[in-house]
N, C-alpha and C positions, 0 to 999 in steps of 0.2 A: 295165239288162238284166233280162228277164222271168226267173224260175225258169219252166225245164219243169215242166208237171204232165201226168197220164193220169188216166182215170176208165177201168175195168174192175169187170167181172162176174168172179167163178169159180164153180165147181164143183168144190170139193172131199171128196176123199176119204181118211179119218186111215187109219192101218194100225197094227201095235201097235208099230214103230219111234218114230210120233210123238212130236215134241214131248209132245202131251198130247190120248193116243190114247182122249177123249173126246168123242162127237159132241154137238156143240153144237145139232141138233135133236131128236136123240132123248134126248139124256141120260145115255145107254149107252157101255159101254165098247167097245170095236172089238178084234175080236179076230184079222183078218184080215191077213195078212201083204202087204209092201211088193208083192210080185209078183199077187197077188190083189186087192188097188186097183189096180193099175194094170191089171190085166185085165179088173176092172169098171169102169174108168171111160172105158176104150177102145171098150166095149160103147155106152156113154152117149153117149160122141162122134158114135160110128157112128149110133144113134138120130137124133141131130142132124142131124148131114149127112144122110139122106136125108128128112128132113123130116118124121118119126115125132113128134117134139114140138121146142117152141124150146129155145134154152138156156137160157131163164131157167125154165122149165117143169121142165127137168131138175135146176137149181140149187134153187127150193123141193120138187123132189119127193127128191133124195137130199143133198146136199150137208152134208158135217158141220161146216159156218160156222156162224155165229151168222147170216152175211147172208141162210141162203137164205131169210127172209120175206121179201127184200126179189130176188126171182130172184139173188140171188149178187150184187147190185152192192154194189161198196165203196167207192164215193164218186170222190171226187179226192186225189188223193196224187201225191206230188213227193219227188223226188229221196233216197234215203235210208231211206223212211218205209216199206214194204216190202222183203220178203227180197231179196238181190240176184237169187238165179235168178228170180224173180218178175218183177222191175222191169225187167229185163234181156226178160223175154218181152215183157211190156207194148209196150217200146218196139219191139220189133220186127215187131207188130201194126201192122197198118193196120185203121181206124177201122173196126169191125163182123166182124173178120176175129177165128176163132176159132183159138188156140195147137194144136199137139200135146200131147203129157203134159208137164208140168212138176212135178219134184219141189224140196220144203222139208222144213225141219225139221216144218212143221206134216204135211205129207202127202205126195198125190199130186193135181194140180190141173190143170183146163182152165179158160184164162184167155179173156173175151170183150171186147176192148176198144172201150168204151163212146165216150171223147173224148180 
């Protein structure tokens, strides 16, 4: 029997709640509270949907991942290997279909699942 795996993109955004509310593109500490990422990253979505930029365009222009050189994608990973709210969105995606807000220890995230 095969392991499930998923490939997704995000967009995330730390807030000072964070795990470790240091953006991994800028460098800089985030000083913005849980309710404030997720207002701005609501903001990002909406840009999305109406076709202001893609989402991988959103994920190198804000995203406080280490992936957003890579538009937010995070490879393949399976079963485990991501937060459960995370993994748990993943799968509930259909292939190219973008999440609502999804919060972790790391942030506040929109997820874009890749395969």
């Amino acid at each position: 029997m095969t392991t499930p795996c998923w490939q997704a993109s995000h967009l995330l955004i730390k807030h000072s709640g964070s795990r470790n509310p240091v953006s991994r593109r800028t460098g800089m500490p985030t000083t913005l509270s849980y309710d404030e990422a997720a207002a701005e990253l609501q903001q990002w979505r909406q840009s999305i949907e109406d076709g202001k930029m893609t989402f991988e365009d959103a994920a190198r222009q804000r995203s406080d991942c280490g992936s957003y050189v890579r538009g937010g994608d995070l490879g393949v990973f399976g079963p485990g290997e991501m937060m459960k709210s995370f993994e748990d969105a993943t799968k509930g995606l259909e292939v190219g279909q973008m999440s609502g807000l999804v919060a972790t220890d790391s942030g506040v995230h929109l997820i874009k699942r890749i395969a």
